[in-house]
RODO-2510 file (C-alpha; in nm, 4 decimals, decimal comma):
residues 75
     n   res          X          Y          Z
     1     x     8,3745    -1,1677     7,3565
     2     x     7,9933    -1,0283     7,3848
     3     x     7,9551    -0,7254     7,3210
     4     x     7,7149    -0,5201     7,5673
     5     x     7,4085    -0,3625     7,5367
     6     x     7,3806     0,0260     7,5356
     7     x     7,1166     0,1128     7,7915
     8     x     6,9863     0,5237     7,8366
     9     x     7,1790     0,6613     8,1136
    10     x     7,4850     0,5518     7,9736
    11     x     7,7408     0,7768     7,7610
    12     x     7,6219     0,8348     7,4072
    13     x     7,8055     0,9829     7,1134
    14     x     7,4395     1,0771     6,9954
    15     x     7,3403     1,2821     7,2920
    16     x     7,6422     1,3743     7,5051
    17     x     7,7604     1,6834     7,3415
    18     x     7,7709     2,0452     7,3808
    19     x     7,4341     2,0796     7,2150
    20     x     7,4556     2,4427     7,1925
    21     x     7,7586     2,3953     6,9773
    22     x     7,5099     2,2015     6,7217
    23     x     7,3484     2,5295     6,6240
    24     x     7,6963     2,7643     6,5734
    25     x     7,6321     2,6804     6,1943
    26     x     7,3675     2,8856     6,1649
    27     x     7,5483     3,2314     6,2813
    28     x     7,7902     3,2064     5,9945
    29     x     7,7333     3,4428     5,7208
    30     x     7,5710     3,2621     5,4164
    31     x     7,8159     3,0801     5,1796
    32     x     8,0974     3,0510     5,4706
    33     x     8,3248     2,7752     5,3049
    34     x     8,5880     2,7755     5,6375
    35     x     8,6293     2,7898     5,9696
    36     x     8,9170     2,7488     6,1942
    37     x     8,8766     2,6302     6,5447
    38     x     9,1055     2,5920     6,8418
    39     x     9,1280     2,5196     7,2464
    40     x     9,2480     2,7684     7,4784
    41     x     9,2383     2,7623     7,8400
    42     x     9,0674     3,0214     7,9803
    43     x     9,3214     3,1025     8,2985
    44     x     9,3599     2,9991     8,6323
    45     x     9,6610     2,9708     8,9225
    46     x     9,8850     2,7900     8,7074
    47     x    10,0486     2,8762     8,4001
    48     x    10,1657     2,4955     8,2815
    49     x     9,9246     2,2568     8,1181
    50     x     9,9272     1,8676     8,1116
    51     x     9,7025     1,7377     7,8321
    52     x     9,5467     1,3888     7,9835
    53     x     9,3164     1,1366     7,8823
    54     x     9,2704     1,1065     7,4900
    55     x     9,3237     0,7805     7,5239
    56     x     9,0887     0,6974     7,7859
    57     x     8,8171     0,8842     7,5937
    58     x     8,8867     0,7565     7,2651
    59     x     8,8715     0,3832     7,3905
    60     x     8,5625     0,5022     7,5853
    61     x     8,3615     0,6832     7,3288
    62     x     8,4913     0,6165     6,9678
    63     x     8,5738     0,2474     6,9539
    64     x     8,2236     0,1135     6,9737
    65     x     7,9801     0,1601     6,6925
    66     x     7,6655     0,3809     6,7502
    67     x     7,3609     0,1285     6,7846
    68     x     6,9914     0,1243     6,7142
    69     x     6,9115     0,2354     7,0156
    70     x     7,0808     0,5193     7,0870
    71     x     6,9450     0,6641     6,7151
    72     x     6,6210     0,5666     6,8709
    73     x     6,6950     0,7197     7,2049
    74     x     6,7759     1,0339     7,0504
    75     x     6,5712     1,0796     6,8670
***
């Protein structure tokens, strides 16, 4: 099995993020030892849920290592 080149354009661990979320560190007050996250939805016409796709994405984005190039990319 090859294994196939990552080329820019492409989905990136490195760059495909909620980069705003990259700075939320920095509004904690000083010595903050932990926080507690969680997802909520935020409404709509239907009161059910179905949670899809972890699977999908976690063969799609976590089962490949990160690769020179995308360092270099995001860099």
């Amino acid at each position: 099995m090859s294994i196939r080149k990552w080329q820019p354009g492409e989905f990136s661990l490195l760059t495909d993020v909620d980069s705003y979320k990259a700075s939320h560190y920095l509004q904690y007050p000083p010595d903050t030892e932990y926080v507690s996250s969680y997802i909520e939805a935020r409404g709509g016409r239907f009161n059910k849920m179905l949670f899809f796709g972890l699977q999908a994405y976690l063969k799609r984005c976590l089962s490949r290592a990160i690769t020179r190039e995308e360092i270099d990319y995001a860099e």
